[in-house]
LUMLO-170889 format. One record per residue (C-alpha): residue number from 1; residue in one letter; x, y, z. Coordinates in Angstrom, 2 decimals. Example, Ala and Ser with C-alpha at 12.3 -4.5 7.8 and 13.67 -1.06 7.14 Angstrom:
2
(1; 'A'; (12.30; -4.50; 7.80)),
(2; 'S'; (13.67; -1.06; 7.14)),
***
This chain:
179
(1; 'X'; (53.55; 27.70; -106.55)),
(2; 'X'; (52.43; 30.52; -109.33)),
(3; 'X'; (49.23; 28.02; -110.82)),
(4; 'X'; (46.44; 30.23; -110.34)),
(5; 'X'; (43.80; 27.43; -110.12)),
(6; 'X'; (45.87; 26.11; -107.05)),
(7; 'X'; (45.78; 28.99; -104.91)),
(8; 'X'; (42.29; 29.50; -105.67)),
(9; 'X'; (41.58; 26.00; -104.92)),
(10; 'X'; (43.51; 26.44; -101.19)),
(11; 'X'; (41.72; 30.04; -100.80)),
(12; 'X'; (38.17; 28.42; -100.62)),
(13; 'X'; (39.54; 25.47; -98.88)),
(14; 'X'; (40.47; 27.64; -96.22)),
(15; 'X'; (37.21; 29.75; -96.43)),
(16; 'X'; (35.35; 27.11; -95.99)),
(17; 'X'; (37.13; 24.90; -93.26)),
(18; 'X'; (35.78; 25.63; -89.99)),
(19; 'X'; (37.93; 26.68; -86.88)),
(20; 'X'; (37.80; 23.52; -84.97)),
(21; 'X'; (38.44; 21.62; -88.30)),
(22; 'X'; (41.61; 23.47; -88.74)),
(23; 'X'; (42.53; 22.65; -85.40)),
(24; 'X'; (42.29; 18.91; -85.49)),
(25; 'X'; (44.34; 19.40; -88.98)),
(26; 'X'; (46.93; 21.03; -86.74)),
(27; 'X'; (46.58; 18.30; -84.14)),
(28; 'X'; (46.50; 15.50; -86.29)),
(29; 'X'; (49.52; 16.95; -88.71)),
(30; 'X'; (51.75; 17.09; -85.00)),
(31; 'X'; (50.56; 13.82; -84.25)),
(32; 'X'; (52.23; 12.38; -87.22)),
(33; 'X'; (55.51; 14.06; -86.87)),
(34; 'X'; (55.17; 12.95; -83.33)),
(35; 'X'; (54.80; 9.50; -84.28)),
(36; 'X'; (57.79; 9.50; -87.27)),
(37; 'X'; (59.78; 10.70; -84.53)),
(38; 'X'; (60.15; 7.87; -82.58)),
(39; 'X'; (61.14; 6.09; -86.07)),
(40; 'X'; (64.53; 8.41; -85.77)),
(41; 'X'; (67.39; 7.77; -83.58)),
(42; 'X'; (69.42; 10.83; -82.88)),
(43; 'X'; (72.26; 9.91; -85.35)),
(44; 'X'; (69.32; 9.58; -88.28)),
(45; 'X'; (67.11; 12.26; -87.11)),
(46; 'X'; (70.38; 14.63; -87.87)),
(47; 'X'; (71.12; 13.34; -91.29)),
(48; 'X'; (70.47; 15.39; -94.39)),
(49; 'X'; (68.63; 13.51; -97.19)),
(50; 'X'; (67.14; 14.90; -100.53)),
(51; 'X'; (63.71; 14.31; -101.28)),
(52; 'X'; (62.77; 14.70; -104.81)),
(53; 'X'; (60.42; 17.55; -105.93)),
(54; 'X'; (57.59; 17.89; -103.88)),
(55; 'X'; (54.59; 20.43; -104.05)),
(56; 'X'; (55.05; 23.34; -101.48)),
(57; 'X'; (59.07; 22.41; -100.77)),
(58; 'X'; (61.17; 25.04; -101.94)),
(59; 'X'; (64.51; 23.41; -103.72)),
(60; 'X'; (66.69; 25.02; -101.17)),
(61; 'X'; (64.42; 22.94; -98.56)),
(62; 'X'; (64.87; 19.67; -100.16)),
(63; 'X'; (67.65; 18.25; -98.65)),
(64; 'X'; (66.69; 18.89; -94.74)),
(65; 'X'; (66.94; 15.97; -91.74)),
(66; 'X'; (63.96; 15.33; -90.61)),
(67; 'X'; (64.80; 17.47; -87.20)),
(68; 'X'; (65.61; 20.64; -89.50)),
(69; 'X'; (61.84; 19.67; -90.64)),
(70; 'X'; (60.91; 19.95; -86.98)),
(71; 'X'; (62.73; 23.28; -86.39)),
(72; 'X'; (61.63; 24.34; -89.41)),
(73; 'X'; (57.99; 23.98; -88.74)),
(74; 'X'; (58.54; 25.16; -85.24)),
(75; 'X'; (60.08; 28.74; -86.74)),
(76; 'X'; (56.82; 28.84; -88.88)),
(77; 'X'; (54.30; 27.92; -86.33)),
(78; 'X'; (55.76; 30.96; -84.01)),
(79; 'X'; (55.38; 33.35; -86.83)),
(80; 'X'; (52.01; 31.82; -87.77)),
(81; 'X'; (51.06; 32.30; -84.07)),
(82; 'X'; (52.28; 36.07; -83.58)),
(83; 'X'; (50.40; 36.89; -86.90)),
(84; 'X'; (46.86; 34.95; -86.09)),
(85; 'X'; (46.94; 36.78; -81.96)),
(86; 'X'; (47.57; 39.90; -83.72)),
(87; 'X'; (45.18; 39.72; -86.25)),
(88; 'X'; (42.76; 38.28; -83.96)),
(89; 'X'; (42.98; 41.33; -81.50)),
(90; 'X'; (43.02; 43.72; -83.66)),
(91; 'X'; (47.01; 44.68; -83.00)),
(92; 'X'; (49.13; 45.40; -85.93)),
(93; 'X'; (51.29; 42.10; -86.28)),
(94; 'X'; (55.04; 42.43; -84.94)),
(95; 'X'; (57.97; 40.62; -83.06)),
(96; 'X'; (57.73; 37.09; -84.97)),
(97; 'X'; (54.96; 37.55; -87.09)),
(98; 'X'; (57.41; 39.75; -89.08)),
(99; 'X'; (60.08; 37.36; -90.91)),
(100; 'X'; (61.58; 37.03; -94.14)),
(101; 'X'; (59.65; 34.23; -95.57)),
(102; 'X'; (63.12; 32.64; -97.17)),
(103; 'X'; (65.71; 33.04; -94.69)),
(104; 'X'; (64.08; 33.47; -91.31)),
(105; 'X'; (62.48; 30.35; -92.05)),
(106; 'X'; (65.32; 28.31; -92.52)),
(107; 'X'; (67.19; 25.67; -89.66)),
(108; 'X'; (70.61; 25.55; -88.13)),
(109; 'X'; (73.08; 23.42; -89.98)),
(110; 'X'; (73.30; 20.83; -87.14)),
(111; 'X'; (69.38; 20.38; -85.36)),
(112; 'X'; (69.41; 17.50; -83.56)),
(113; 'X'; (66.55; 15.81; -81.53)),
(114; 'X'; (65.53; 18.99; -79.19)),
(115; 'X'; (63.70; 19.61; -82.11)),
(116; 'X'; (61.32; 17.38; -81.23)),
(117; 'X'; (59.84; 18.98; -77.59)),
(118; 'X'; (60.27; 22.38; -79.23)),
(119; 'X'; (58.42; 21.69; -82.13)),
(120; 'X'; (56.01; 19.89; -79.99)),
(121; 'X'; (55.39; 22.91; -77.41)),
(122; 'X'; (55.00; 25.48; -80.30)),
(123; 'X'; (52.19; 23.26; -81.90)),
(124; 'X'; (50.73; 22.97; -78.20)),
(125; 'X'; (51.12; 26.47; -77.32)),
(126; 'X'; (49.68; 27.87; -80.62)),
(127; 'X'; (46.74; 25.56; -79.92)),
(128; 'X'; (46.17; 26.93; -76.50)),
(129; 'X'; (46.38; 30.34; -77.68)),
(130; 'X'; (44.01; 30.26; -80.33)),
(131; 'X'; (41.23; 28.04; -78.35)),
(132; 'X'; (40.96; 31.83; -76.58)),
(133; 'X'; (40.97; 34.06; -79.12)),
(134; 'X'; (37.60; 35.51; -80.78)),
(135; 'X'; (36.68; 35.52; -83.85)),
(136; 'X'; (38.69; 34.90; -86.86)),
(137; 'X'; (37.31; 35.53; -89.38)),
(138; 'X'; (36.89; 38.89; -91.01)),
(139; 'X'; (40.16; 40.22; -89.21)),
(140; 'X'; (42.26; 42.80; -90.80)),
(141; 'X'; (44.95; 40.73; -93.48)),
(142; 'X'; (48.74; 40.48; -93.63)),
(143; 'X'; (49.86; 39.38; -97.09)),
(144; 'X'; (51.01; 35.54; -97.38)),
(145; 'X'; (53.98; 35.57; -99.69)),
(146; 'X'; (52.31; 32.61; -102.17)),
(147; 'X'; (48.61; 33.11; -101.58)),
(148; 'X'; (47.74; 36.92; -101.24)),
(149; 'X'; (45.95; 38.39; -98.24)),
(150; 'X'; (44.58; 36.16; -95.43)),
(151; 'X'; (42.96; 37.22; -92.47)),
(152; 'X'; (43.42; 35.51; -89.01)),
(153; 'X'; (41.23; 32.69; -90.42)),
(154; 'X'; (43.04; 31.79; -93.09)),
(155; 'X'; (46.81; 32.08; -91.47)),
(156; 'X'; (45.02; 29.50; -89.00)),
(157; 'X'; (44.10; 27.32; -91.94)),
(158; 'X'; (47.72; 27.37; -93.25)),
(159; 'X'; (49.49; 26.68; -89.86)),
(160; 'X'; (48.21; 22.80; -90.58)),
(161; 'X'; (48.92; 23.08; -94.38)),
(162; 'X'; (51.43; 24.14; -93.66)),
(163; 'X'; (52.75; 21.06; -91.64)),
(164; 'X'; (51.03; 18.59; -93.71)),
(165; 'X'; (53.59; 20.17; -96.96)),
(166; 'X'; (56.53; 19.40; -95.01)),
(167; 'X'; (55.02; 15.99; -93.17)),
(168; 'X'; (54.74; 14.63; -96.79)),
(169; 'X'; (59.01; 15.11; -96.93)),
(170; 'X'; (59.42; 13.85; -93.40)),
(171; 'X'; (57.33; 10.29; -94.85)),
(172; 'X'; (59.99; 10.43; -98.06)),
(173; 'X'; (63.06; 10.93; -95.30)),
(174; 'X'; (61.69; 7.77; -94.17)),
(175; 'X'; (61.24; 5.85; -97.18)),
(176; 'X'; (64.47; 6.88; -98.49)),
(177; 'X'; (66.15; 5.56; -95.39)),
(178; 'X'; (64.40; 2.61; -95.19)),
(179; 'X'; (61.63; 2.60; -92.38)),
***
């Protein structure tokens, strides 16, 4: 995504989206997956199927299952989650806050549905975490690789952004198989 005007546009979206807002986004992204889940058998779930172009889907990402989605998301929400409780406390970020944006980020060849409880428990545990953290906002940044500098706020912001990117591929899985 280089368009200037977007990633200004999702800047003040995420400066001016309120913690608890961001949470529900979380909540209500994980809800959804939650919910296409029980569309998938196991057998289905595990099939790879390209979606066409889609904002925020790398190429390489394209042609995913929908539980390489799931771990997908889950590998992202742990890094999101290391980087917000560091930020948040003032700690330099480090263990999983510290990937390689295109290869630590990508699934196992054959994810099957144990994706779905581990994605679910990151979302939940991430959630639980930050309910208990203090403030947010005006943290110390760690560089995004698309959108620049974000402090703890804004890496909360793009935890459910993040999933809603990647819901909107899960929702053309289904289509594309026929649900």
């Amino acid at each position: 995504m280089s368009n200037p005007i977007i990633k200004a546009v999702i800047r003040t979206k995420f400066r001016v989206t309120s913690r608890d807002k961001a949470s529900g986004i979380i909540r209500s992204n994980a809800d959804a997956y939650l919910r296409q889940s029980d569309r998938f058998s196991a057998s289905k779930g595990m099939d790879p199927v390209t979606v066409p172009p889609l904002i925020g889907v790398d190429p390489e990402m394209r042609g995913w299952s929908f539980f390489q989605i799931l771990e997908h998301n889950a590998i992202v929400n742990r890094s999101i989650a290391a980087t917000v409780e560091a930020l948040a406390l003032g700690k330099e970020p480090m263990g999983a806050a510290l990937i390689n944006p295109k290869t630590d980020v990508l699934p196992r060849s054959l994810s099957g549905p144990e994706q779905i409880s581990l994605f679910q428990q990151s979302v939940d545990d991430y959630l639980t975490m930050v309910a208990s953290l203090p403030s947010l906002r005006g943290t110390a940044e760690t560089m995004h690789p698309v959108f620049g500098f974000f402090d703890a706020h804004k890496w909360h912001c793009m935890f459910g952004f993040h999933l809603g990117l990647h819901l909107k591929q899960a929702e053309k899985i289904l289509s594309l198989l026929g649900h």
